[in-house]
C-alpha positions, 0 to 999 in steps of 0.5 A: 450405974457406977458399974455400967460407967467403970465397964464402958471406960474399960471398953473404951479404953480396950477399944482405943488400945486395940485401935492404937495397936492395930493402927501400930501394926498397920503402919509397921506393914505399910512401912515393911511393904513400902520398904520392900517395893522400894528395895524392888526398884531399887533392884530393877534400877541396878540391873537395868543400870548393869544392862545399860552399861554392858550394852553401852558404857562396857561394849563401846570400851572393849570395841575401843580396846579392840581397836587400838590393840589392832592399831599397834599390832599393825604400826608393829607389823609396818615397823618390822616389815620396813626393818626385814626389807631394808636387811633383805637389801643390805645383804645383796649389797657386796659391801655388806657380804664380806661382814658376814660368815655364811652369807648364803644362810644369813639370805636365806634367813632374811628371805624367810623373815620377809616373808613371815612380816608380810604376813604379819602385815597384811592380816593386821591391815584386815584386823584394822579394817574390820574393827574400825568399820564394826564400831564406825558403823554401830556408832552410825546405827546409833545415831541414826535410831536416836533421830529416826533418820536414816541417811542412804546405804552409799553415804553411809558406806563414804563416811565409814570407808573414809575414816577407815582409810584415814586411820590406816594411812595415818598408821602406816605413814607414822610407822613406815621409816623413811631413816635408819635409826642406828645410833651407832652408824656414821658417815658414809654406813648410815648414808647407805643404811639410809638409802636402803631405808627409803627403798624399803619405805617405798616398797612398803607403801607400795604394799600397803596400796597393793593388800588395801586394794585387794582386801577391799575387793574380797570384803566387796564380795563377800558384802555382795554375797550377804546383801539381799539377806542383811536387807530382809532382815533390816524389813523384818526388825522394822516389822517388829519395832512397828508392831512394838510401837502400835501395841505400846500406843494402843496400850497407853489410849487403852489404859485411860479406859478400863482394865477390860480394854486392855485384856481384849487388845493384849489378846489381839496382839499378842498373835501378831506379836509373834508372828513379828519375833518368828520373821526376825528370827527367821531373817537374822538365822538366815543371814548369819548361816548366809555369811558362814556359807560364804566363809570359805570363800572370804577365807581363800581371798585371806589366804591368798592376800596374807599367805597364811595358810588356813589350817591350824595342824599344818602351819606354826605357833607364829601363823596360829596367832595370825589365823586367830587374828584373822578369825577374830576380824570375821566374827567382828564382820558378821557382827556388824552386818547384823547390827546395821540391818536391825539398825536399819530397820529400826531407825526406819520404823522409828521415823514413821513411828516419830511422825505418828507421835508428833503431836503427843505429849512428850512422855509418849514420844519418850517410851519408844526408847524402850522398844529399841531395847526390846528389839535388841534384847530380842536380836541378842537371844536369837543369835544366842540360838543360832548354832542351835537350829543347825541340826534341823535345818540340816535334816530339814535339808537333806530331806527335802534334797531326797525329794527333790532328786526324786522328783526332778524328772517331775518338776521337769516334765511340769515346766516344759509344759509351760507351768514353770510359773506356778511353782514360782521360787520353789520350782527354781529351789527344787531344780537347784537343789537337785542339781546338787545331788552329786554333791556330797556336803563335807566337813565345815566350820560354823558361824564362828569361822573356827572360833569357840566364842562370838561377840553378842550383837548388842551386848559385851558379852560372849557367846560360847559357840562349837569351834569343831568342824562337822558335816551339819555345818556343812549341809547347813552352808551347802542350804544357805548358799542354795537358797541365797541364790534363788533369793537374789533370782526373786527379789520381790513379789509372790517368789521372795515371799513363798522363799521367806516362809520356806525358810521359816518352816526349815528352822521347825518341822520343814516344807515337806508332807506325806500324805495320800493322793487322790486316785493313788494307793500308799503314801506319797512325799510332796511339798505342804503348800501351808508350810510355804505360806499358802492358804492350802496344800495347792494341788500343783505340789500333789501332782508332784508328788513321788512314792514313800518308798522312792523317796526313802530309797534317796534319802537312804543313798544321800545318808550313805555318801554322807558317812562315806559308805557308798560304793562305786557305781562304775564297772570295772573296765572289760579287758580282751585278751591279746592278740589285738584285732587288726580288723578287716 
C-alpha cells in the first residue's frame, strides 16, 4: 500500500513538472510569438511611416525647394537683364564713349549679353510658372480629396493662375531696379546712371508683360491639346476609387457574416477589379504619350519666346543649363496634369462615396483614406511603365497603318455607300491613319522631353527614363496625336467607347486579326470587332478586309521608309536631243 502511495506521488509530482514544464514552454512561445507580431507591426508601422512621408512630408519639401530655387534664378535673371539693358544704353551715350578704348567691340559685347540675359529671363519666367502651378495645383487636389468636394475646372484654374501671377509680380517688382547701385557715383555720373536705370526698369517691365502674355498663350495650347485625354483619365481613377469603396463596403458587411461570404464576393470582384486598374492604366498611358506627342509643339513656342535654341550639340554650356531648365519645367507640366486628373476624379468618387457612407459609424467612413492610397500607389506603378509599353504600341501601329493604307479604297467605297456610321470613330481612325501613309515617323524624344529622369506622380521619387531619341518615339507620338484627334471628333457615346477600347487592345496584342472570310480562299487582315469592345467580330470589319499578302507587301514598304532604305519612285526626266521643235 505504501508502495502504491510512493508511485502515485511520484506520478504526481512528474505530472505536475511536465505541466509546469510544459506551461513554461508554452508561455515562452507565446511570448516569442507576441514578440514577433509585435516586431511585424512594428515593421509595417515604419514602412508606411517611410512611405507617407516620401508621398507627403519629403515631396512637398523637394516641390518647395524646387520652387524657391526658380524663384532666385528668375530675381537673378531680373537683376542681370535691367543691369545688361542699362549698359547697353549708357554705351550709345556719347558721353560715355570717349571712356572706352574699342567702343564698337565693347557694343557688340553688350548687345551679346542683352541678348544671353533675355534668355536667362524668359526660360526662368517658364520655370517659375511651371513650378508654382505643379504645387498650387497638388495642394488644390489635396483638398479636394480629403473633403469630396470638387470646386469647377474655371475656379480652379482663377485661384492657381492668380497666385501664380502674384509671385511672378512680386519677384520682378522686387528685382527690377528703378536706381544704380554704384557706391562710387556722384552728382551729376549717378543722375545720369540713374536715368538709364529707369529705362531699363521700363523696358523690362514691358518684357515681362510681353513673355507672360505669351507663354500664357503656348501653355493654353498645349492644355487644349491634353484636354479630352486628362478628362478620360480623371473618369477612369473615379471607376477605380468607386469600385475600391464598394469592394471595401461589401468586404466589412461580409466579414460580420462568415468566411465563406467573403471568398464568394472576393471571386466576384476581383474580375471587375481589374478591368478598373487596365481602363486606368489605359488613360494615364494615353494621356502621358498625348503630352509627349504635343512637345515639339510646346518646345518651338519655347524656342520662339526664349530663343534658346533646342538642340544641345549646337548651342553653349550657358543655353545647355537653360534647356535642362526648360525641360525640367515640362516634366513638372505633365506631372501635374496627371496628378490633377487622378485628383479629379477621386474627389468626385469620394463624394458620392461620403454620401452612401453618412449614416456609418465613423470607422467605416475613416477607411476610405486607404483607397486613395491604392489609387495613388497604382497611378505610381503604371507611370513607372509607361516608356515600357512604347515598343507595342509602335508596332502595334505600324501595323495597323499597313492595314489601313491598304485598305482605304475599301473604307472609301464603304462610306460613300452611305455606311460611313457604322464604322463609327474606327472608320474616321482608318481614314486618318491612311491619310499619313506618306508620312515617315522620325527621330523623337520621349516622355521625358530629353531628360534621363521624371518626377513620380505621387511620391519623391524618380524615375529613370531613356533620354535617347528613336524612331518609336516617334511612331508612338505620331499614334498619340492621331488618335488624340478622332478623340476630340467623338467626345461621347458609341464613338469615344469603340476609340478607349482600341487604345486599350494597342497597349497588348492590337486591334487587327487574321483570319479566313467566308466565301474567299487564304488569309485575310481585318479589324477584331472584340478587340475594339464589341461582343463579336462584326461582319461590317470582314468585308473590309484585305489579302495577307497585300497587307505584308505595305507593312514591308512602311518598314523600308522607316530605316531609310526606300528608293525613288519617280523616273527620271525624258530628255529630247536639240534642235528644239518649232511646231507647225
Amino acid at each position: 500500500m505504501k508502495a502504491n502511495v510512493a508511485r502515485l506521488t511520484a506520478h504526481i509530482g512528474a505530472a505536475k513538472a511536465s505541466v509546469k514544464a510544459a506551461t513554461k514552454k508554452a508561455n515562452s512561445a507565446s511570448e516569442a510569438r507576441g514578440a514577433s507580431v509585435l516586431k511585424d507591426i512594428a515593421k509595417a508601422m515604419h514602412a508606411a511611416k517611410k512611405a507617407s512621408q516620401a508621398k507627403f512630408a519629403k515631396l512637398y519639401k523637394k516641390m518647395a525647394d524646387d520652387r524657391k530655387t526658380a524663384d532666385k534664378n528668375l530675381q537673378a535673371s531680373v537683376v542681370n537683364i535691367n543691369d545688361k539693358i542699362a549698359k547697353q544704353a549708357a554705351l550709345a551715350d556719347a558721353r560715355f564713349s570717349k571712356t572706352v578704348k574699342d567702343i564698337k567691340a565693347a557694343k557688340a559685347e553688350a548687345a551679346a549679353e542683352v541678348g544671353a540675359a533675355r534668355k536667362s529671363f524668359a526660360t526662368s519666367i517658364a520655370a517659375v510658372t511651371a513650378a508654382v502651378k505643379d504645387q498650387e495645383t497638388r495642394l488644390a487636389g489635396e483638398i479636394q480629396v480629403v473633403s469630396g468636394e470638387v470646386i469647377s475646372t474655371k475656379a480652379s484654374q482663377l485661384r492657381v493662375n492668380r497666385r501664380t501671377q502674384a509671385e511672378l509680380k512680386r519677384i520682378s517688382k522686387l528685382a527690377n531696379d528703378r536706381n544704380s547701385k554704384s557706391v562710387r557715383a556722384r552728382g551729376k555720373l549717378r543722375a545720369t546712371l540713374n536715368m538709364y536705370k529707369r529705362a531699363a526698369h521700363e523696358e523690362v517691365k514691358e518684357l515681362d508683360g510681353l513673355f507672360k502674355a505669351k507663354l500664357a498663350k503656348v501653355r493654353k495650347q498645349a492644355s487644349a491639346d491634353a484636354l479630352a485625354a486628362a478628362r478620360d483619365l480623371s473618369k477612369a481613377s473615379q471607376k477605380m476609387y468607386g469600385k475600391l469603396a464598394y469592394n471595401q463596403l461589401q468586404m466589412t458587411a461580409a466579414n460580420g457574416k462568415n468566411a465563406a461570404a467573403i471568398e464568394r464576393y472576393s471571386a466576384s470582384s476581383a474580375a471587375k477589379l481589374k478591368s478598373a486598374k487596365n481602363e486606368l492604366n489605359a488613360r494615364l498611358t494615353t494621356l502621358a504619350n498625348t503630352v509627349a506627342s504635343n512637345q515639339k509643339k510646346f518646345e518651338r513656342g519655347i524656342e520662339v519666346l526664349t530663343g534658346v535654341q533646342r538642340n544641345y550639340a549646337k548651342v553653349g554650356k550657358a543655353d545647355r543649363a537653360l534647356l535642362r531648365a526648360q525641360t525640367k519645367a515640362m516634366g513638372q507640366d505633365l506631372n501635374k496634369k496627371i496628378v490633377r486628373a487622378i485628383q479629379i476624379g477621386e474627389a468626385r468618387a469620394r463624394g458620392i462615396a461620403n454620401k452612401a457612407r453618412a449614416n456609418l459609424a465613423k470607422t467605416k467612413q475613416a477607411l476610405l483614406v486607404e483607397i486613395s492610397e491604392r489609387v495613388e500607389a497604382t497611378a505610381n506603378k503604371i507611370f513607372k511603365t509607361i516608356q515600357g509599353n512604347h515598343k507595342a504600341i509602335a508596332d502595334n501601329y505600324l501595323s495597323l497603318k499597313a492595314y489601313a493604307v491598304t485598305a482605304h479604297s475599301l473604307v472609301k467605297a464603304y462610306v460613300i455607300k452611305g455606311k460611313g456610321k457604322n464604322l463609327s470613330s474606327m472608320g474616321d481612325l482608318l481614314n486618318s491613319v491612311a491619310s499619313l501613309s506618306a508620312v515617315s515617323a522620325t527621330k523623337q524624344e520621349g516622355i521625358g522631353a530629353g531628360a534621363n529622369k521624371l518626377p513620380s506622380v505621387f511620391n519623391v521619387r524618380n524615375i529613370k527614363v531613356k533620354n535617347s531619341v528613336s524612331k518609336i518615339n516617334g511612331l508612338v507620338n505620331e499614334y498619340s496625336t492621331v488618335c488624340n484627334g478622332v478623340r476630340m471628333r467623338n467626345p461621347m457615346g458609341l464613338g469615344k467607347y469603340l476609340l478607349m477600347k482600341a487604345e486599350a487592345s494597342m497597349m497588348g496584342k492590337g486591334i487587327l486579326q487574321v483570319d479566313k472570310v467566308e466565301g474567299h480562299a487564304g488569309n485575310w487582315v481585318f479589324v477584331n470587332g472584340r478587340a475594339i469592345g464589341l461582343s463579336n467580330k462584326l461582319k461590317d470589319f470582314e468585308s473590309l478586309a484585305v489579302r495577307m499578302a497585300h497587307y505584308e507587301s505595305s507593312l514591308a514598304k512602311l518598314t523600308a521608309s522607316l530605316s531609310g532604305k526606300v528608293k525613288s519612285i519617280m523616273k527620271k526626266p525624258y530628255k529630247v536631243a536639240p534642235p528644239e521643235y518649232q511646231g507647225k
